[in-house]
Backbone as CSV, one residue per row, in Angstrom:
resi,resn,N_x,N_y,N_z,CA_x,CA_y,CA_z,C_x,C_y,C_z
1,UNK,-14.626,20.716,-5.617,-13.326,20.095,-5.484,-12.729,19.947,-6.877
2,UNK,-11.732,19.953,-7.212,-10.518,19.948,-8.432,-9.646,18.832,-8.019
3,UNK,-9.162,18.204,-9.299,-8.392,17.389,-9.383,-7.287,17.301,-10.413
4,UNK,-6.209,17.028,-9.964,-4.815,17.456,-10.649,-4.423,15.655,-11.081
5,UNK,-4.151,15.287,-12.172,-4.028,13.994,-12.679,-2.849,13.936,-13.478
6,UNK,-1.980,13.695,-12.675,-0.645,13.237,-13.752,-0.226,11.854,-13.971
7,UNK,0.316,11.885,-15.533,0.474,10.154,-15.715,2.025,10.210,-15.820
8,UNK,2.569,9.039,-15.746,4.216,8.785,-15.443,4.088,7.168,-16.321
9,UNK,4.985,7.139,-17.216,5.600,6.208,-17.906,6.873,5.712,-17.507
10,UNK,7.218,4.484,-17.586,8.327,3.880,-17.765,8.842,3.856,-15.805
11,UNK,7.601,3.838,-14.910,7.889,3.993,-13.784,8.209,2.643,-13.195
12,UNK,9.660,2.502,-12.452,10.265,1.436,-12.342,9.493,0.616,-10.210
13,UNK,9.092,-0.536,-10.161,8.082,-0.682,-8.832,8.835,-0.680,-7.937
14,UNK,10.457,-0.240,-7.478,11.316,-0.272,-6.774,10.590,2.002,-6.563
15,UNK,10.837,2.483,-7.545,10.258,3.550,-7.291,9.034,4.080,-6.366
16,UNK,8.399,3.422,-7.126,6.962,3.129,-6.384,6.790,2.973,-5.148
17,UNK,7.001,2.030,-4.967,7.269,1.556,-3.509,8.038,2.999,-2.571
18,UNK,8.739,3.527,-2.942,9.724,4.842,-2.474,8.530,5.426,-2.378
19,UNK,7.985,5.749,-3.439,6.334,7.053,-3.426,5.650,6.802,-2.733
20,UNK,5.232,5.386,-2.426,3.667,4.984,-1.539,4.570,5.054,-0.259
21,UNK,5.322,4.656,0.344,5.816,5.156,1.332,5.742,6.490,2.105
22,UNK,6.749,7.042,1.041,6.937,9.033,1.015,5.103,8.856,1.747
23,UNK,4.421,9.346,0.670,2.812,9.288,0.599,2.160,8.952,1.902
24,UNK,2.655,7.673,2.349,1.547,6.950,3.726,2.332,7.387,5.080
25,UNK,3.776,7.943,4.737,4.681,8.297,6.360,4.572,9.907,6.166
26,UNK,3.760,10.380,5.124,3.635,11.968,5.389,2.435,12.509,6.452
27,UNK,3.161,13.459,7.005,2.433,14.674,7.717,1.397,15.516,6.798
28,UNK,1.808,15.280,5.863,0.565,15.995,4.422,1.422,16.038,3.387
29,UNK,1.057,17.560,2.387,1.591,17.276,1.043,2.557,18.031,0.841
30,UNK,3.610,18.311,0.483,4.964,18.913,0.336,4.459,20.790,0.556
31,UNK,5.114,21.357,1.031,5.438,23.092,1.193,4.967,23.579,0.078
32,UNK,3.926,24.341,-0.029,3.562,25.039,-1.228,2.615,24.445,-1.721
33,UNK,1.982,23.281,-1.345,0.373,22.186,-1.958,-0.087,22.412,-1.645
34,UNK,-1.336,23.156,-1.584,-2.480,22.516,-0.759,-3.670,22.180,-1.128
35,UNK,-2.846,20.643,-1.179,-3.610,19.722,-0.933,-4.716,19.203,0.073
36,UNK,-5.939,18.922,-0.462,-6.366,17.623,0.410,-6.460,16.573,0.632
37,UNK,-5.975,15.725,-0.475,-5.879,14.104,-0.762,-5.151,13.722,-1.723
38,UNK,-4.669,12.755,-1.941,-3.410,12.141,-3.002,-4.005,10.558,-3.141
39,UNK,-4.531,10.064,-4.452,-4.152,8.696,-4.735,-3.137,8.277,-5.860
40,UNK,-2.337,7.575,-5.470,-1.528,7.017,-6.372,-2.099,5.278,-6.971
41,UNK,-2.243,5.695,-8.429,-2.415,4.447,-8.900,-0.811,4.014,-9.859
42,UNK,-0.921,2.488,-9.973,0.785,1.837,-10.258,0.129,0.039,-10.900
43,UNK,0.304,0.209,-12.417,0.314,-1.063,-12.776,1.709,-1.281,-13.264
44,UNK,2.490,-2.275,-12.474,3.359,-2.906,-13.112,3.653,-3.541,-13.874
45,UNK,2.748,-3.882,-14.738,3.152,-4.715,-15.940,3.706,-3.685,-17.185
46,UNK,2.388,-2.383,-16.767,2.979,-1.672,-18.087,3.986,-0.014,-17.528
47,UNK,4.137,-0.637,-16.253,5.023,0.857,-15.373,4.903,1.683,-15.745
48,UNK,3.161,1.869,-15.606,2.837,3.207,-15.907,1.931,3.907,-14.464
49,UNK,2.072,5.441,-13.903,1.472,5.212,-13.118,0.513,6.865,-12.697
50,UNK,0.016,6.446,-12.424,-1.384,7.916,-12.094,-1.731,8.716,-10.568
51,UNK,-1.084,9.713,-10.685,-1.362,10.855,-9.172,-2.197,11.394,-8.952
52,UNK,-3.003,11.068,-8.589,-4.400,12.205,-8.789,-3.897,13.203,-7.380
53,UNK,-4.277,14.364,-7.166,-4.153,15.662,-6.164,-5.269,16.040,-5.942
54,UNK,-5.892,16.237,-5.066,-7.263,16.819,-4.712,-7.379,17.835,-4.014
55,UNK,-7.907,19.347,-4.791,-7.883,20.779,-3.963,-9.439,20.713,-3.632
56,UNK,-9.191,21.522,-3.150,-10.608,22.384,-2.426,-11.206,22.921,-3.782
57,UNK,-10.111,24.094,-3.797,-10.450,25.462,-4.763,-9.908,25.433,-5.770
58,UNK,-9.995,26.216,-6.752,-9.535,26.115,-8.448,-8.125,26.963,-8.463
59,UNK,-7.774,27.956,-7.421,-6.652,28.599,-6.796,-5.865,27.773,-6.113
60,UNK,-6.440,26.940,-5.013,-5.503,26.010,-4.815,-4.583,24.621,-5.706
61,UNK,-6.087,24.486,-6.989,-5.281,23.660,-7.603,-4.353,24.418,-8.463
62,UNK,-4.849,25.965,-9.093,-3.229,26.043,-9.652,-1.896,26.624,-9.254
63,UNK,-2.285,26.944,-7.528,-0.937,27.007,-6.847,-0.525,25.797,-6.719
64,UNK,-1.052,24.580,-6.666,-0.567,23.200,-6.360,0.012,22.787,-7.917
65,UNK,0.084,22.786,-8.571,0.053,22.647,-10.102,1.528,23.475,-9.955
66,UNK,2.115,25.028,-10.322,3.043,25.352,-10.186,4.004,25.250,-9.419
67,UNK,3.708,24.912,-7.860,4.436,23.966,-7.051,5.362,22.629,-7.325
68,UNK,4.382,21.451,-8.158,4.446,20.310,-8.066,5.091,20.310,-9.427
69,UNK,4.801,21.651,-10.330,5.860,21.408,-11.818,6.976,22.196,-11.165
70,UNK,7.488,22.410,-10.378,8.829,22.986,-10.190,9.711,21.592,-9.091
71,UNK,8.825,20.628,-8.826,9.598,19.774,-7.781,10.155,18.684,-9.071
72,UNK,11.069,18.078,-8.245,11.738,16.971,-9.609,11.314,15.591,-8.599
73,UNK,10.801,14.491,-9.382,10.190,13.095,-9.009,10.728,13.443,-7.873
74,UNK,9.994,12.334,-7.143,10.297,11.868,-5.804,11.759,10.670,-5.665
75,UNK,11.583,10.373,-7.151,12.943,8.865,-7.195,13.467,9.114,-8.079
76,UNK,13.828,10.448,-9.067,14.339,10.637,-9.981,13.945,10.187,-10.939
77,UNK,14.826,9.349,-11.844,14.703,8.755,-13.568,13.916,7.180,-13.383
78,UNK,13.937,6.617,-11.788,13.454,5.455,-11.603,11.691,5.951,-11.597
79,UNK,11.496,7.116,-11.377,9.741,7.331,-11.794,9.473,7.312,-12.722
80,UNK,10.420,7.824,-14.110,10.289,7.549,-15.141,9.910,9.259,-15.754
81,UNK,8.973,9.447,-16.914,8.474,10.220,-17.302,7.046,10.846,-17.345
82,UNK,7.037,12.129,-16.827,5.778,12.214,-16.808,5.625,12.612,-18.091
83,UNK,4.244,11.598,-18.494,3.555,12.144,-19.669,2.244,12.915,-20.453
84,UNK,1.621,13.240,-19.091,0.532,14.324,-19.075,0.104,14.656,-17.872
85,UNK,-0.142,15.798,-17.731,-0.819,16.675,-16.477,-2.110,17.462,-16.518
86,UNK,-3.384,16.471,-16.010,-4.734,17.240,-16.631,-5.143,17.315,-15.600
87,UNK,-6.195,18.545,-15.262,-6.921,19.136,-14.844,-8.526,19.072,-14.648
88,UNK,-9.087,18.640,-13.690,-10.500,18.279,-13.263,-10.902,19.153,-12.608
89,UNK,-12.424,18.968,-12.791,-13.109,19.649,-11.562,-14.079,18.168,-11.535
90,UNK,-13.982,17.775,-9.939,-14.673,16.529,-9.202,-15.995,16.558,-9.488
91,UNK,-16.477,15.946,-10.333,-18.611,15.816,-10.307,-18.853,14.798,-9.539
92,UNK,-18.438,13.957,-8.620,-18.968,12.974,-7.872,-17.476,12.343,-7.000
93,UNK,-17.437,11.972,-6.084,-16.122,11.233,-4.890,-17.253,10.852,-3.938
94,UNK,-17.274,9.011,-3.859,-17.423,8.755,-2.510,-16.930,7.799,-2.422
95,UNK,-16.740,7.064,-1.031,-15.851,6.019,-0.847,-16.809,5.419,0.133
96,UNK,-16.515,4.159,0.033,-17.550,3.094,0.886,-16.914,2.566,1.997
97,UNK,-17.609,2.763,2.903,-17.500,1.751,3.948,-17.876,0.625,4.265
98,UNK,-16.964,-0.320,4.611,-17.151,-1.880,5.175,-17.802,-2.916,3.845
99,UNK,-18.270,-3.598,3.852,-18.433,-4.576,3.163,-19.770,-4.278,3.003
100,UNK,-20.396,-4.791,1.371,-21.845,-4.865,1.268,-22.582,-5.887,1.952
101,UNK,-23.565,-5.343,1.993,-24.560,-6.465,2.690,-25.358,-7.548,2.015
Protein backbone atom coordinates (compact mmCIF):
# COMPACT_ATOMS: atom_id res chain seq x y z
CA UNK A 1 0.00 0.00 0.00
CA UNK A 2 1.27 3.79 -0.80
CA UNK A 3 0.45 6.80 0.69
CA UNK A 4 0.01 10.27 -0.77
CA UNK A 5 0.44 13.06 2.19
CA UNK A 6 -0.32 16.55 1.54
CA UNK A 7 0.01 19.44 4.02
CA UNK A 8 -2.22 22.73 3.65
CA UNK A 9 -1.43 25.92 5.60
CA UNK A 10 -3.39 28.78 6.54
CA UNK A 11 -6.58 26.37 6.28
CA UNK A 12 -9.56 28.37 7.47
CA UNK A 13 -12.22 25.53 10.00
CA UNK A 14 -15.26 26.93 8.09
CA UNK A 15 -13.29 25.11 5.13
CA UNK A 16 -12.76 22.15 6.83
CA UNK A 17 -15.80 21.45 7.88
CA UNK A 18 -16.82 21.81 3.78
CA UNK A 19 -13.92 18.87 3.30
CA UNK A 20 -14.97 16.46 6.13
CA UNK A 21 -18.31 16.66 4.83
CA UNK A 22 -17.43 16.45 0.88
CA UNK A 23 -15.22 13.29 2.43
CA UNK A 24 -18.01 11.45 4.81
CA UNK A 25 -21.24 12.18 2.05
CA UNK A 26 -18.92 10.64 -0.74
CA UNK A 27 -19.64 7.62 -2.87
CA UNK A 28 -15.64 7.38 -3.00
CA UNK A 29 -12.82 9.49 -4.30
CA UNK A 30 -13.21 12.01 -7.14
CA UNK A 31 -12.97 10.60 -11.19
CA UNK A 32 -9.54 9.70 -11.95
CA UNK A 33 -8.34 8.45 -7.97
CA UNK A 34 -8.04 5.46 -7.16
CA UNK A 35 -8.20 5.56 -4.15
CA UNK A 36 -8.75 3.36 -1.20
CA UNK A 37 -8.95 5.49 1.87
CA UNK A 38 -8.65 9.23 2.79
CA UNK A 39 -7.81 10.64 6.35
CA UNK A 40 -8.01 14.11 6.90
CA UNK A 41 -6.19 15.53 9.81
CA UNK A 42 -7.14 19.62 10.93
CA UNK A 43 -5.60 21.46 13.96
CA UNK A 44 -7.14 24.66 14.37
CA UNK A 45 -5.14 26.52 16.32
CA UNK A 46 -2.37 26.49 13.83
CA UNK A 47 -4.86 25.92 10.46
CA UNK A 48 -2.80 23.68 9.30
CA UNK A 49 -4.04 20.52 7.83
CA UNK A 50 -2.92 16.84 6.51
CA UNK A 51 -4.60 14.42 3.60
CA UNK A 52 -3.24 11.36 3.63
CA UNK A 53 -4.62 9.10 0.19
CA UNK A 54 -4.20 5.51 0.33
CA UNK A 55 -3.46 3.35 -3.04
CA UNK A 56 -3.15 -0.13 -3.47
CA UNK A 57 -0.34 0.18 -6.12
CA UNK A 58 2.60 2.57 -6.78
CA UNK A 59 0.64 3.22 -10.38
CA UNK A 60 -2.28 3.97 -8.70
CA UNK A 61 -0.65 6.33 -6.43
CA UNK A 62 0.89 8.24 -9.28
CA UNK A 63 -2.23 8.33 -11.35
CA UNK A 64 -3.88 9.61 -8.11
CA UNK A 65 -1.09 12.19 -7.56
CA UNK A 66 -1.55 13.73 -11.25
CA UNK A 67 -5.23 13.70 -10.86
CA UNK A 68 -5.39 15.41 -7.48
CA UNK A 69 -2.48 18.09 -8.75
CA UNK A 70 -4.71 19.12 -11.56
CA UNK A 71 -8.01 19.55 -9.19
CA UNK A 72 -8.15 23.10 -7.41
CA UNK A 73 -9.09 22.82 -3.31
CA UNK A 74 -12.23 21.68 -2.52
CA UNK A 75 -13.03 25.47 -0.81
CA UNK A 76 -10.74 27.42 -2.76
CA UNK A 77 -8.36 30.15 -0.91
CA UNK A 78 -10.43 29.23 2.43
CA UNK A 79 -8.14 25.75 2.32
CA UNK A 80 -5.44 27.82 2.18
CA UNK A 81 -2.06 26.60 0.71
CA UNK A 82 -0.76 23.55 0.01
CA UNK A 83 2.64 23.26 1.25
CA UNK A 84 4.04 19.84 0.51
CA UNK A 85 3.06 16.67 -1.26
CA UNK A 86 5.04 13.45 -0.11
CA UNK A 87 4.99 10.18 -1.05
CA UNK A 88 4.94 6.80 1.11
CA UNK A 89 4.99 3.41 0.83
CA UNK A 90 2.76 1.98 4.10
CA UNK A 91 5.21 -0.37 6.50
CA UNK A 92 2.47 -0.97 9.01
CA UNK A 93 -1.80 0.35 9.13
CA UNK A 94 -3.98 -1.09 11.71
CA UNK A 95 -6.85 0.21 13.38
CA UNK A 96 -8.43 -1.08 16.59
CA UNK A 97 -11.46 -2.16 17.52
CA UNK A 98 -13.68 -1.32 20.55
CA UNK A 99 -12.17 -0.44 23.69
CA UNK A 100 -9.15 -2.11 25.55
CA UNK A 101 -9.65 -4.48 28.02
Amino acid sequence: MYARVSTWEGTEAGAMREMAEMVQSSDGPPPGVPSVGITVLYDEDSKRAMVIGLFETEDDLRKGDEALNAMDPPSGEAMGRKASTDMFEVAAERRMTGAPS
